[in-house]
C-alpha positions in Angstrom: -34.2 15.6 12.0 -32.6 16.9 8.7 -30.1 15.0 7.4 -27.5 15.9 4.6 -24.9 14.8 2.8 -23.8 12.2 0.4 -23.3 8.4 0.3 -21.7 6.1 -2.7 -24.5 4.6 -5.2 -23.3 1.7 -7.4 -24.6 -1.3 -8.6 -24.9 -2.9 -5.6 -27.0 -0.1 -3.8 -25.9 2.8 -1.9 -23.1 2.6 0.4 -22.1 4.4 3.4 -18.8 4.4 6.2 -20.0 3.0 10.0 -17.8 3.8 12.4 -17.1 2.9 16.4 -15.6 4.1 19.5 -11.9 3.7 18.2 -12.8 5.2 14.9 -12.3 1.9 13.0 -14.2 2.2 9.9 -16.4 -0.3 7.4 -18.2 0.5 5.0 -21.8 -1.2 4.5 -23.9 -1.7 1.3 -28.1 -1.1 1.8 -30.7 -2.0 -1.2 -33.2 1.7 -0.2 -31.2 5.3 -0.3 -33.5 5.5 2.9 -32.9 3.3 6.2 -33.4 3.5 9.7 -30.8 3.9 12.6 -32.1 0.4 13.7 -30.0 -1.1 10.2 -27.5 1.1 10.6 -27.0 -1.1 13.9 -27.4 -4.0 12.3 -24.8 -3.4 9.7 -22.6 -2.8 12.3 -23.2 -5.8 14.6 -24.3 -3.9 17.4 -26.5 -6.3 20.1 -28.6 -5.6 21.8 -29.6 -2.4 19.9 -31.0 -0.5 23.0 -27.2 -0.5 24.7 -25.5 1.2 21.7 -26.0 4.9 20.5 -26.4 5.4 16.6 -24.7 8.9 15.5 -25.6 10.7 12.2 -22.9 12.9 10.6 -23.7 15.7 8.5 -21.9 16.9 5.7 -21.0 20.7 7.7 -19.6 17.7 10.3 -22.2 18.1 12.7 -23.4 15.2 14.7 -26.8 14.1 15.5 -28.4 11.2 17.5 -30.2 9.0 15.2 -33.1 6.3 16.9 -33.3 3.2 16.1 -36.9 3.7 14.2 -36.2 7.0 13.0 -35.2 7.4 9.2 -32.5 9.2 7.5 -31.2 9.3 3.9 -28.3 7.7 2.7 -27.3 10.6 0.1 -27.6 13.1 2.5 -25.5 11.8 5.5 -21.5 12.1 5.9 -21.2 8.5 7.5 -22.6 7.0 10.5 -21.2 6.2 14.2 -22.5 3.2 16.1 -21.3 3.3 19.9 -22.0 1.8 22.9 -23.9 4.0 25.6 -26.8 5.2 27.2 -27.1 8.8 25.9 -24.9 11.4 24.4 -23.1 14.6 25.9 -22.8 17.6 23.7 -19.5 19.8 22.4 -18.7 22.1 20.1 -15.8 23.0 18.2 -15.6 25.9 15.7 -19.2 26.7 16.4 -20.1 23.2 15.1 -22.5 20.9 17.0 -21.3 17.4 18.3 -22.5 14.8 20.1 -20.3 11.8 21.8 -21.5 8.5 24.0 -18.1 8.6 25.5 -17.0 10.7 28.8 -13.0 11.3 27.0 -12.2 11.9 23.4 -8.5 12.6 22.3 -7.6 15.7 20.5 -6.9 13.8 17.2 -10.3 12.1 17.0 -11.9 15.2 17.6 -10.1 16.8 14.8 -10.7 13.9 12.8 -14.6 14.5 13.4 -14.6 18.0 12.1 -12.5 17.6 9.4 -9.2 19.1 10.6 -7.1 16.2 11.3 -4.0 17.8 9.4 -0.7 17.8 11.2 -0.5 21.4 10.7 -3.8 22.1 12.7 -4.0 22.4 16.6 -6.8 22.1 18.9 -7.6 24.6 21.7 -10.1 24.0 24.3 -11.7 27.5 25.6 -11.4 28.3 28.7 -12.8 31.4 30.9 -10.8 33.9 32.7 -7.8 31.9 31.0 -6.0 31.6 28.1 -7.4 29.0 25.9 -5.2 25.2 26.3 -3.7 23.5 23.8 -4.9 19.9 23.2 -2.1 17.9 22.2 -3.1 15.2 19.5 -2.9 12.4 22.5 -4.3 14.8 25.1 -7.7 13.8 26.0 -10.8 16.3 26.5 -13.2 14.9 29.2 -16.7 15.5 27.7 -19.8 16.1 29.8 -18.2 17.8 32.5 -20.8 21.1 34.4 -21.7 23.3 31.2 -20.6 22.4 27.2 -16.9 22.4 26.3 -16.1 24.7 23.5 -13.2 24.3 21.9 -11.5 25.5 18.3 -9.0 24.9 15.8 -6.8 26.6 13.8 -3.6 26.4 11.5 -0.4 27.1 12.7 1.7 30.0 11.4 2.6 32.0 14.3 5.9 34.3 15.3 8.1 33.6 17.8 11.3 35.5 19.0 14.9 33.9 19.3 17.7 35.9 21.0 15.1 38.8 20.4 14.5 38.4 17.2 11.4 37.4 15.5 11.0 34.2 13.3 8.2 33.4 11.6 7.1 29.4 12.4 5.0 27.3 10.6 5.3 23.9 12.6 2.9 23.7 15.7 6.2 22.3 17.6 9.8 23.7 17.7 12.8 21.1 18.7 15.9 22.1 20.5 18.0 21.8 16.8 15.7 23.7 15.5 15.4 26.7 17.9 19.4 26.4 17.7 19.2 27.0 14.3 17.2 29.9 14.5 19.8 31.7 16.7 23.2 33.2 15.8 24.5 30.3 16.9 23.7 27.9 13.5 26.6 27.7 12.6 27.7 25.8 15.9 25.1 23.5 16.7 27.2 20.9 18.3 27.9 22.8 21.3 26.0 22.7 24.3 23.1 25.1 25.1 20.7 26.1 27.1 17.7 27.0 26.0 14.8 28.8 27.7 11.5 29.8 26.8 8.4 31.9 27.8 5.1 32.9 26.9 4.6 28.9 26.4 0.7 27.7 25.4 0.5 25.1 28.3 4.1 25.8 30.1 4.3 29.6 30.6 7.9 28.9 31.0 10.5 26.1 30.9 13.7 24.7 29.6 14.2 22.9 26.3 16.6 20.1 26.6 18.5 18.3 23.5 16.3 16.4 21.7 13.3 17.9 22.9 10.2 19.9 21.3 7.6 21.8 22.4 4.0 23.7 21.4 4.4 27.1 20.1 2.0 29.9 20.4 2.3 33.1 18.8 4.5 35.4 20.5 6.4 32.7 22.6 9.9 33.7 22.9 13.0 31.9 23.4 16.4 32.6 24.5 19.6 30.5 23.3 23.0 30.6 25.5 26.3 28.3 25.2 25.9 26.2 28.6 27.8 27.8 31.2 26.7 31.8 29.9 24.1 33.9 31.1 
């Protein structure tokens, strides 16, 4: 297995991130730049060895099963995950390789894993003969299920239509104030409305109530109407 990345070296030896299951981090100290995934378990309390799964994370954000005798080296590895499980299930997202013990992972901690966990990204998991789903930060993607999910992310920036006209929208949701604000009706926005939308990521169609938000996608298009008009 190849192995790279980068690790803290101080006085007090090299030092590396360890990480579980609910993505609680600490951060362990070794003497030897090179250890096995049999101290990596060790450092992170994790008996008996043989009913936990040791992950190596590379530096692209790849993931990579590490066994217990095998060696990798601390200046060339992104941080480490030590998990309970029998084996691992793969996924990819943006083209990158991952590896998880668990059968569920929510949208945040996969964005987390590749980098992306920005606000202002959103997750999609590909689908075929569909349009691709949004995964909502507290959505969860089962993993292991027939054939590898692939799934991507992206920033948000997309155009959406109010009343017909086009607004450009940089948010990955849009409230009810907001899409108000947006229509020719700003300058009224204590008024009742009802607002309606299509072309939805998840919802082809629905209603946005006061107080409400929902996903955007580009192209998604809303109408605005004082409650009571057409």
């Amino acid at each position: 297995m190849s192995i790279e990345g980068k690790a803290g070296h101080g006085q007090g030896g090299f030092a590396t991130q360890i990480g579980n299951a609910k993505f609680e981090f600490k951060v362990a100290t070794f003497d030897d730049r090179k250890i096995t995934g049999g101290q990596v378990a060790e450092a992170a309390g994790a008996h008996p060895i043989e009913n936990f799964v040791i992950l190596a994370q590379l530096p692209s954000f790849e993931i990579e099963t590490l066994r217990p005798q095998e060696t990798a080296d601390l200046t060339k590895v992104l941080r480490f995950f030590v998990i309970e499980g029998d084996g691992t299930d793969k996924f990819f997202v943006d083209g990158l390789s991952l590896e998880w013990p668990k059968k569920k992972l929510s949208g945040n901690h996969i964005k987390i894993l590749v980098g992306k966990e920005d606000e202002n990204v959103e997750l999609f998991l590909e689908l075929m003969n569909e349009p691709d789903k949004l995964i909502a930060d507290d959505d969860h993607v089962q993993i292991g299920e027939p054939g590898v999910e692939k799934m991507k992310t992206q920033k948000t920036g997309v155009t959406i239509k109010v009343n017909a006209k086009p607004h450009k929208w940089e948010k990955p949701k849009i409230s009810y104030a907001e899409v108000v604000g947006l229509s020719e009706y700003a300058s009224q926005p204590n008024i009742p409305y009802t607002i309606t939308f299509t072309k939805g990521p998840n919802k082809p169609q629905g209603d946005l109530v006061k107080g409400d938000s929902v996903h955007v996608r580009d192209g998604m298009d809303f109408h605005v109407s004082p409650t009571g008009e057409s």
